[in-house]
C-alpha positions in Angstrom: -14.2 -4.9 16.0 -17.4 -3.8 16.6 -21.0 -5.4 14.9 -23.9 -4.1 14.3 -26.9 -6.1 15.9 -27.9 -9.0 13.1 -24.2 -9.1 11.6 -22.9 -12.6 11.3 -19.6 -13.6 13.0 -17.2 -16.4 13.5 -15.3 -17.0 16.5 -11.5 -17.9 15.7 -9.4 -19.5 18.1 -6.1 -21.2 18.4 -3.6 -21.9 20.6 0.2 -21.9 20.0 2.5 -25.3 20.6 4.9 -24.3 23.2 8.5 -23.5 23.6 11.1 -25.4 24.1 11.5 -26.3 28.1 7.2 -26.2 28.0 6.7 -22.5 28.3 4.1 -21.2 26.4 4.6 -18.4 23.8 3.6 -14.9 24.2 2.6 -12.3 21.5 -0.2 -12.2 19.2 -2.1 -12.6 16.7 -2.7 -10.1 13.9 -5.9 -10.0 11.7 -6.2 -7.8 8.7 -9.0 -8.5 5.6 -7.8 -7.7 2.1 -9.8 -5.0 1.9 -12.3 -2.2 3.2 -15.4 -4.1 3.9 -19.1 -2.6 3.4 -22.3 -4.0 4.5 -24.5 -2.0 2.2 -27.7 -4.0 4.4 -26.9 -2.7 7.6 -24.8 0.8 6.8 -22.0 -0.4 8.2 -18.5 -0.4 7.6 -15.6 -2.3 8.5 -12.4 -0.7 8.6 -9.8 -4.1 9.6 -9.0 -6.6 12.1 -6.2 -6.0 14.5 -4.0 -7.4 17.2 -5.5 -10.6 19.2 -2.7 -11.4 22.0 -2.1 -14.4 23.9 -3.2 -15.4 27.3 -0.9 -17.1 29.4 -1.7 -20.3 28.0 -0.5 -19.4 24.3 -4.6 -19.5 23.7 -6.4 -16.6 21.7 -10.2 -16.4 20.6 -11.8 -13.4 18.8 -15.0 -12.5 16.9 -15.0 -12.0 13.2 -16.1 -11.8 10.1 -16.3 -15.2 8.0 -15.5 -14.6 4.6 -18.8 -15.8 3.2 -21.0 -13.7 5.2 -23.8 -12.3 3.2 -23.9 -8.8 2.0 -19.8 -7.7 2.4 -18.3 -6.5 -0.4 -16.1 -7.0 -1.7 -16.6 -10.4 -2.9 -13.8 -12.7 -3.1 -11.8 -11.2 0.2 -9.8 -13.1 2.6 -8.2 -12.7 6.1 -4.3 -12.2 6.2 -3.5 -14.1 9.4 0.0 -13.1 11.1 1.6 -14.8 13.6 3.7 -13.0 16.0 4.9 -14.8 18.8 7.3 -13.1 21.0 9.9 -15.5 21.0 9.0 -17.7 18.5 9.1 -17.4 14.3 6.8 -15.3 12.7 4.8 -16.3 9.8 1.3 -15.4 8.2 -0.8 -16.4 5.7 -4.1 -15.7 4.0 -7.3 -17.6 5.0 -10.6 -18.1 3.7 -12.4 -18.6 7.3 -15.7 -19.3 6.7 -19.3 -20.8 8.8 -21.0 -19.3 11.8 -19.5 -21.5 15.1 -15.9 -21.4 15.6 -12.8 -22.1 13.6 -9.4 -23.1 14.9 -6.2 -22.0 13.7 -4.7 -25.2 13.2 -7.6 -26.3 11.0 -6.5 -23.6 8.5 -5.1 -24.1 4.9 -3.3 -21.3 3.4 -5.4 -19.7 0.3 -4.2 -17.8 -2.2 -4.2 -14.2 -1.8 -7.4 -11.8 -3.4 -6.4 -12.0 -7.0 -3.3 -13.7 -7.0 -0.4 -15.9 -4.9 0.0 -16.7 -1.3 3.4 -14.6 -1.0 4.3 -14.8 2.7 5.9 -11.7 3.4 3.9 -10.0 5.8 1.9 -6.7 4.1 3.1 -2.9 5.3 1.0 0.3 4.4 1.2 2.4 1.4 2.6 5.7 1.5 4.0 8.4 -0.6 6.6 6.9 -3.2 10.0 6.6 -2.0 13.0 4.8 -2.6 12.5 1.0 -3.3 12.3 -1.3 -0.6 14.6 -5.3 -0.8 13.2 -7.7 -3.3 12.6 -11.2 -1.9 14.9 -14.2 -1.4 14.9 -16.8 -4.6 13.0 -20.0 -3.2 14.5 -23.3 -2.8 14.1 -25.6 -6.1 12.1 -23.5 -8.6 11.5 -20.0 -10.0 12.2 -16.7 -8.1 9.6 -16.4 -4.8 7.3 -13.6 -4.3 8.7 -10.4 -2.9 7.8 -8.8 0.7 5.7 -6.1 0.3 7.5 -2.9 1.0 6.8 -0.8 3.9 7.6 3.0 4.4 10.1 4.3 2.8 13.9 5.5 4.3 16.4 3.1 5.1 16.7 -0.6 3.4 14.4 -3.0 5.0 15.6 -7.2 5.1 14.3 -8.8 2.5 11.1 -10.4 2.3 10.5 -14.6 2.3 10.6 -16.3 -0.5 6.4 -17.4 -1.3 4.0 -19.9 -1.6 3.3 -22.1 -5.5 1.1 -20.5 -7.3 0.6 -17.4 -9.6 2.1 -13.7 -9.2 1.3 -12.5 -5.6 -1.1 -9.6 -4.9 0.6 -6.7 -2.3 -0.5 -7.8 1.2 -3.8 -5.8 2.9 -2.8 -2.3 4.5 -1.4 -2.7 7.9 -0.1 -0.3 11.0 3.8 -1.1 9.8 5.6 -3.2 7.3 7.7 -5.6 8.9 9.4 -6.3 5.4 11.4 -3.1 3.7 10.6 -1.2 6.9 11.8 2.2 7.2 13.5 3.0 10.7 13.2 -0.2 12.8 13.5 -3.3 10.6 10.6 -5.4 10.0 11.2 -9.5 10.9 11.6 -11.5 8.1 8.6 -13.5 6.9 8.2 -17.3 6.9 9.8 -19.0 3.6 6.7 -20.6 1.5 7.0 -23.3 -1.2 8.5 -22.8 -4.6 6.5 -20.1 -7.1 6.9 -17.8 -9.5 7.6 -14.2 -8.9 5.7 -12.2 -7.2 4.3 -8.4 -7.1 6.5 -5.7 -5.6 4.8 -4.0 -2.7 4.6 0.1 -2.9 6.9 2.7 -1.3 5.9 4.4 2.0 7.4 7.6 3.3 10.0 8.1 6.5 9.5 10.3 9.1 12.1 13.1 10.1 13.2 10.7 13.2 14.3 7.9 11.3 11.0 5.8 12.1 8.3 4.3 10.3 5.4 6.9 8.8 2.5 5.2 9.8 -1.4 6.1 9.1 -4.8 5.7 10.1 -8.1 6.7 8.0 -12.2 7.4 9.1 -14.7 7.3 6.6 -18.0 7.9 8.5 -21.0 7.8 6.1 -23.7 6.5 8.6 -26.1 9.5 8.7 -26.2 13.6 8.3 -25.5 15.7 11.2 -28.3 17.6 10.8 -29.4 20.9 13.6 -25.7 20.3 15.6 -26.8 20.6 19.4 -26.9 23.8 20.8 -23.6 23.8 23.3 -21.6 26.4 24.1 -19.3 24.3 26.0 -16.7 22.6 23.0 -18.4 18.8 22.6 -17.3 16.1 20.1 -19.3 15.8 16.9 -21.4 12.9 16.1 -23.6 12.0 13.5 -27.4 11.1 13.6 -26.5 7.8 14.4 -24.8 8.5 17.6 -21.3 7.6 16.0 -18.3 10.6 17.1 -16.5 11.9 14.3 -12.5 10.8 15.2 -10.2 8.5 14.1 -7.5 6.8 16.1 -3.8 5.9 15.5 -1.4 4.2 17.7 1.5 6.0 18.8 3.9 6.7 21.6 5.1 9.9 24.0 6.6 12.2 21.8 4.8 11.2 18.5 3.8 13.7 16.5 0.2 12.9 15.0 -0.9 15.4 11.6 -4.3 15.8 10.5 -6.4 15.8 7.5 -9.6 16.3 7.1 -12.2 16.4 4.5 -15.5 17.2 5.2 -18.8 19.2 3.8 -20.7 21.6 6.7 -22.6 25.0 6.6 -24.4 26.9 9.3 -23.3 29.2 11.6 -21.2 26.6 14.4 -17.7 27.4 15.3 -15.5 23.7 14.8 -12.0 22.8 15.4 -10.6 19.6 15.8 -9.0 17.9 19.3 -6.7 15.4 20.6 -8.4 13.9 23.5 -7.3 12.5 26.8 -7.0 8.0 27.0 -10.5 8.4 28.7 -11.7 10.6 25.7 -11.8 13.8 27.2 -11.0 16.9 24.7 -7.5 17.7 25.9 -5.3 19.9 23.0 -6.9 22.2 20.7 -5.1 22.0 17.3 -6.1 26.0 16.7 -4.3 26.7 20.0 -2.3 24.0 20.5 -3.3 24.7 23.9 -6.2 23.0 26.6 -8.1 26.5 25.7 -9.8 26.6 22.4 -9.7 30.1 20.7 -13.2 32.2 20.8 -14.3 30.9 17.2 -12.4 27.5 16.8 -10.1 26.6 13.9 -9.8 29.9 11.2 -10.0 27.2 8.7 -12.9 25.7 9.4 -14.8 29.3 9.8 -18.3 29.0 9.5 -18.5 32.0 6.7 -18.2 30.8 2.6 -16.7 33.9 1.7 -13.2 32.6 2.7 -10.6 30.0 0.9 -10.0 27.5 3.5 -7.3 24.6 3.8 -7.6 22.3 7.0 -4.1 20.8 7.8 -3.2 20.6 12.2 -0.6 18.9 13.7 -0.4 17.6 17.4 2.1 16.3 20.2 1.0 13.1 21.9 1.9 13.3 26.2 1.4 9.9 28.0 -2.2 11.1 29.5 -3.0 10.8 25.6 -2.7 7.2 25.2 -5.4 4.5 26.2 -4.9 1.5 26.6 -4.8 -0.2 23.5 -1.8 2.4 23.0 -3.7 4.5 20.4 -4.5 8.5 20.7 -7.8 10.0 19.2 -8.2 13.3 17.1 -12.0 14.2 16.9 -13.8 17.3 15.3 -15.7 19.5 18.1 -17.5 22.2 17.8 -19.4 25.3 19.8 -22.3 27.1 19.0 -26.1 27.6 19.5 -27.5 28.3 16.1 -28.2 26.0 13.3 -25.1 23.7 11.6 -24.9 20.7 9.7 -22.2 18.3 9.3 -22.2 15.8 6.5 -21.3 12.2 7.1 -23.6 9.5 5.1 -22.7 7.9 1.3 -23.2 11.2 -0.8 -21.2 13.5 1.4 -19.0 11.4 3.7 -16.8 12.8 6.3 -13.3 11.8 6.1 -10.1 12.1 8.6 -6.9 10.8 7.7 -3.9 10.9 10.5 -0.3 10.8 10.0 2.3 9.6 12.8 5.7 10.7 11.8 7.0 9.6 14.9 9.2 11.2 17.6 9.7 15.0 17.5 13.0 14.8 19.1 14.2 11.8 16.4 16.9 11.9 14.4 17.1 10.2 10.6 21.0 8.9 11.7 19.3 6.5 14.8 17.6 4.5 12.1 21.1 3.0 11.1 21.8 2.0 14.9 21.6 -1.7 16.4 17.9 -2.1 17.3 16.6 -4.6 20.4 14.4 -6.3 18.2 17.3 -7.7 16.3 18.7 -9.4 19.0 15.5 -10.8 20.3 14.8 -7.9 22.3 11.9 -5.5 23.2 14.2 -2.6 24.7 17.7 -2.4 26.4 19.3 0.0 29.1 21.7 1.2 25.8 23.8 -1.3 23.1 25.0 -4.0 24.8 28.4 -3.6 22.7 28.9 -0.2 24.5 28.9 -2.5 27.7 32.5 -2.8 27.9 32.5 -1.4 31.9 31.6 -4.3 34.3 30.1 -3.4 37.6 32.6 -4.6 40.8 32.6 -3.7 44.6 32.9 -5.8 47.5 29.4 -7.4 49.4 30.8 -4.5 52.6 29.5 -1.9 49.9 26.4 -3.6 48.2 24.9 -6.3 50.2 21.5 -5.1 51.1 21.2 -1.9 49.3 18.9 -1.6 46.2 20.7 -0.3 42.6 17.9 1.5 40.0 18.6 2.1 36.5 16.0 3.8 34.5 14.3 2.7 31.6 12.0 4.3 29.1 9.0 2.3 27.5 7.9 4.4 24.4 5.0 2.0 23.8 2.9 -0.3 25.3 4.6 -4.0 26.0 4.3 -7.2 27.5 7.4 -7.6 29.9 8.0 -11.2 31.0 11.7 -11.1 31.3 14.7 -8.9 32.6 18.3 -9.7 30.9 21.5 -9.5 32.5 24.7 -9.2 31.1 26.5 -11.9 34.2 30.6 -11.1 33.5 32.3 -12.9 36.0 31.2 -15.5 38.9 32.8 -16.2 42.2 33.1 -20.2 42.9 33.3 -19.3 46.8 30.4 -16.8 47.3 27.3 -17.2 49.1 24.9 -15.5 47.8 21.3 -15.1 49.3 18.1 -13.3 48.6 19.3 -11.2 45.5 16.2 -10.2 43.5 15.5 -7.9 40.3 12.0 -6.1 39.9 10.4 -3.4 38.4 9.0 -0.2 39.7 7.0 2.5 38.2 7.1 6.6 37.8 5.5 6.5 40.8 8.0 4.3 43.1 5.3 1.2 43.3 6.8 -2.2 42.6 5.1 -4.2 39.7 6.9 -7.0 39.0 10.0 -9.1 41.0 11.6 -12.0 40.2 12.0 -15.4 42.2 15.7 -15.6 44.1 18.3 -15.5 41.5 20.8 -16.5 44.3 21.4 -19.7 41.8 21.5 -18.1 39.2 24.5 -15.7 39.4 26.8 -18.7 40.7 26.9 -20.4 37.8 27.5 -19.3 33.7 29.1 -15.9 32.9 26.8 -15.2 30.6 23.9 -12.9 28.7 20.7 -14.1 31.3 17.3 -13.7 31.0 15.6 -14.0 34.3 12.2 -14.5 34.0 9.6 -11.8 36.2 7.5 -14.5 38.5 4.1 -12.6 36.6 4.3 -11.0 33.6 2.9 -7.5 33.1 1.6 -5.3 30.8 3.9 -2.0 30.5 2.7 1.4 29.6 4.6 4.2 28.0 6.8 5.8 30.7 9.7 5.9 33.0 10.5 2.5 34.9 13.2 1.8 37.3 15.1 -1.6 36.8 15.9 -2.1 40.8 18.7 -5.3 41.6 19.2 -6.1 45.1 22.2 -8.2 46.1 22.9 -10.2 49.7 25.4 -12.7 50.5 29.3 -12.6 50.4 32.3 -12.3 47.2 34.9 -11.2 46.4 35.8 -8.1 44.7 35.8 -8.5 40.6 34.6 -11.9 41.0 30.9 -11.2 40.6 31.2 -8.7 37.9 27.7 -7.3 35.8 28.0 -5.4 32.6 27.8 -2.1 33.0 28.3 1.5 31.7 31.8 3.4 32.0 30.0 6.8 32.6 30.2 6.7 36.6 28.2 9.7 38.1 27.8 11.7 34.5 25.1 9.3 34.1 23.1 11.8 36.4 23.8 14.6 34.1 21.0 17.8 34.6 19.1 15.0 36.6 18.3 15.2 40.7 16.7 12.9 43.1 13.3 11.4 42.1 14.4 10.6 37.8 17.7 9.5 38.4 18.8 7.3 35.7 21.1 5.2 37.9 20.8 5.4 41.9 20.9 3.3 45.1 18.1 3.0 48.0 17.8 1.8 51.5 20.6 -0.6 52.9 19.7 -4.1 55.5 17.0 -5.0 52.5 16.4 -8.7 52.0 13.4 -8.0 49.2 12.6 -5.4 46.9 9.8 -3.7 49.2 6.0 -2.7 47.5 7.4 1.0 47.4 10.3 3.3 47.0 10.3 6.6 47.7 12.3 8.2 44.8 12.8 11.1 46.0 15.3 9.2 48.3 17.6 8.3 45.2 21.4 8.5 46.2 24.6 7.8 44.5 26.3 6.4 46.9 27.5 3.1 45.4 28.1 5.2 42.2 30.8 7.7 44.1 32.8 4.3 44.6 32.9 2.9 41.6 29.9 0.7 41.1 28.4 0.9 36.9 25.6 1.5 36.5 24.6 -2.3 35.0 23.3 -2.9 31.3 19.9 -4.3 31.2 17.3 -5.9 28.3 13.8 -6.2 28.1 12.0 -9.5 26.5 
């Protein structure tokens, strides 16, 4: 979040106990306020929190608002603090974090919510009425517990934890998704709270054609007038007298597809449209063309003329050059011309933008009902492990030394530390030596590798996670899964789950997107880079699955 010069902050810091075995927890922390904050004194206007992760140490520190800073309105608000470690449980809680030095998690004391009772179930954001999301477990030794807040609406979300004594519970803050009552991918349950009495029911939100979560994003820019727009006949982004650019932003993935609404008051005689811009905020996609090429006068709605009934609705497509890298996209209005315009954007007459992302466009409503990763633990998988009835089986003559790749999609920005394994049988008299797993990119260059898991695939047939010796941070794309094997056993003895499908895994694909190939032969590491282009199916023509893999 940003601050205007003079505002007073907090720092809030905190750092996770660790896992079991001593390794610290990953994930994040979330920070939302319980409200739309205004700073009437400096024209400002704070639209949330967000998402704080943790460094390798479990540690996190970030700059806020304390909730008795002077001159935000409303009064009364609070910080919903949710904690989302990766492997850990979830919980959250609201917090009245106040002074001007620094303030440690663990010094916390859970507050009651703005107006009500400290339910636990973690908020989602409201959207059109829909069906009703799960009412909340009944708490241990008193009355009923607050319900989870319901997310978007479609398919039954878990139900929400039971909440914290005190009176009825307020809804939680808006946030990007609701975990609890979540439409498409199910939201993680919340932490159980204390014995209380009942709390509110959270609003219905809306579901998207593909089965996922509808989520929004809102701009309300009233820091100045746009008065005289600069002569340009080149398209340029909009921004007020303030210097501030007229967009919003929304996170989303390859695919998404991101609609627009816009409210707004202008005259003069400038042609506008609005854009969606490259991750380095270039203007990239016209919504009037839906093309790089804006059309000679801009958006039709948006004419400059009054003598027309206008209505300003545009929908757009987000590609992967889109995305930056906090894995959101930007819409912003831009306009060409080189007489006089005005744009309005200060208290009066503020200029609004509200964006919708309904997800994939090639999603389908039935997915929502199927398994999910994150129910098992899981960021993504290679397919449902249950389909993984095949196991992989050749002799060392056929694999030792060559590299396998299976390809996996990432349709949003993660944190991969670990690469799962599905181990189905072991072979007592092997000798196994220099087998590795890694990572490469779209591009064929190697960003992560594991240590020797020689060890590891001599003893328990079982589901593995074997742990990447640096964890990275994975953009949306392609990746290739790559397992390199070295040593000697025996046929059907060192068996891998695996996939059934034999070379129709390939199906309409050709050397360089493979979804499951084999590279190179004599290797004893995963080199820096693989040519893709070199994909074969050997090891495929003979029998070899293709091996399940999961992400974590």
């Amino acid at each position: 979040m940003a601050f205007p010069a003079g505002t007073p902050v907090v720092t809030f810091t905190g750092t996770l106990p660790s896992a079991v075995a001593g390794t610290p927890f990953k994930g994040k922390v979330v920070l939302t306020p319980s409200a739309r904050l205004v700073d009437s004194g400096r024209n400002a206007v704070y639209t949330g929190g967000g998402g704080v992760p943790l460094d390798d140490a479990a540690h996190f520190s970030v700059q806020i608002l304390p909730c008795d800073a002077a001159g935000i309105e409303p009064a009364g608000w609070r910080w919903w603090v949710d904690v989302q470690p990766s492997r850990g449980q979830r919980y959250g809680f609201w917090a009245n974090i106040t002074g001007a030095s620094t303030v440690d998690l663990a010094a916390l004391t859970p507050v009651p919510a703005p107006g009500g009772g400290t339910g636990s179930g973690t908020a989602g954001p409201q959207g059109p009425a829909g069906p009703q999301g799960a009412t909340g477990a009944t708490g241990a030794t008193g009355s009923q517990g607050a319900t989870g807040p319901a997310g978007a609406t479609g398919t039954q979300g878990p139900a929400g934890a039971t909440g914290a004594t005190g009176p009825a519970g307020a809804t939680g803050p808006q946030g990007d998704a609701g975990p609890t009552g979540a439409t498409g991918s199910q939201g993680p349950q919340g932490t159980a709270g204390a014995t209380g009495t009942a709390g509110a029911t959270g609003a219905q939100g809306a579901m998207g054609a593909s089965g996922t979560v509808v989520t929004a994003a809102q701009a309300n820019i009233t820091d100045g007038s746009v008065t005289d727009l600069p002569s340009s006949t080149p398209w340029i982004i909009v921004q007020t007298s303030a210097g501030t650019p007229l967009q919003c932003s929304i996170p989303a993935a390859v695919g998404d597809r991101i609609d627009v609404d816009l409210a707004m008051m202008y005259n003069g005689g400038h042609y506008l449209d609005v854009a969606l811009l490259t991750s380095a905020g270039a203007i990239s996609v016209y919504g009037s063309s839906n093309t790089s090429s804006p059309l000679t006068e801009g958006a039709p709605w948006l004419y400059p003329s009054v003598s027309f009934s206008k209505v300003a609705s545009e929908m757009f497509t987000v590609q992967a050059g889109h995305i930056d890298g906090s894995g959101n996209i930007t819409i912003a209005l831009v306009h060409s011309g080189t007489s006089t315009g005005r744009v309005y954007a200060n208290t009066q007459y503020p200029w609004c933008m509200r964006l919708w992302n309904f997800g994939s466009v090639n999603g389908s409503a039935a997915g929502s009902w199927l398994p999910r990763p994150s129910e098992q633990g899981l960021i993504t998988w290679t397919g449902d492990p249950n389909d993984a009835g095949h196991v992989t089986a050749q002799s060392n003559a056929g694999v030792a030394g060559r590299i396998t790749l299976v390809k996996i999609p990432i349709r949003e920005q993660i944190t991969w530390s670990n690469i799962w394994i599905g181990l189905s049988g072991i072979d007592a008299g092997a000798t196994l030596v220099n087998c590795y797993l890694g990572v490469y990119d779209a591009a064929g260059t190697r960003v992560a590798v594991t240590a020797d898991i020689s060890a590891s695939l001599m003893t328990g047939a079982t589901p593995k996670a074997l742990p990447l010796a640096t964890p990275f941070v994975a953009a949306p794309g392609f990746y290739y899964i790559a397992m390199l094997l070295n040593g000697t056993w025996t046929t059907n003895s060192l068996t891998f789950k695996g996939t059934g499908a034999g070379i129709s895994v390939n199906a309409g694909l050709s050397a360089g997107a493979l979804r499951y190939s084999n590279m190179l032969s004599a290797q004893t590491s995963l080199p820096s880079s693989l040519t893709l282009s070199g994909q074969l199916t050997t090891i495929i023509n003979t029998g070899w699955g293709s091996q399940w893999y999961g992400v974590s």
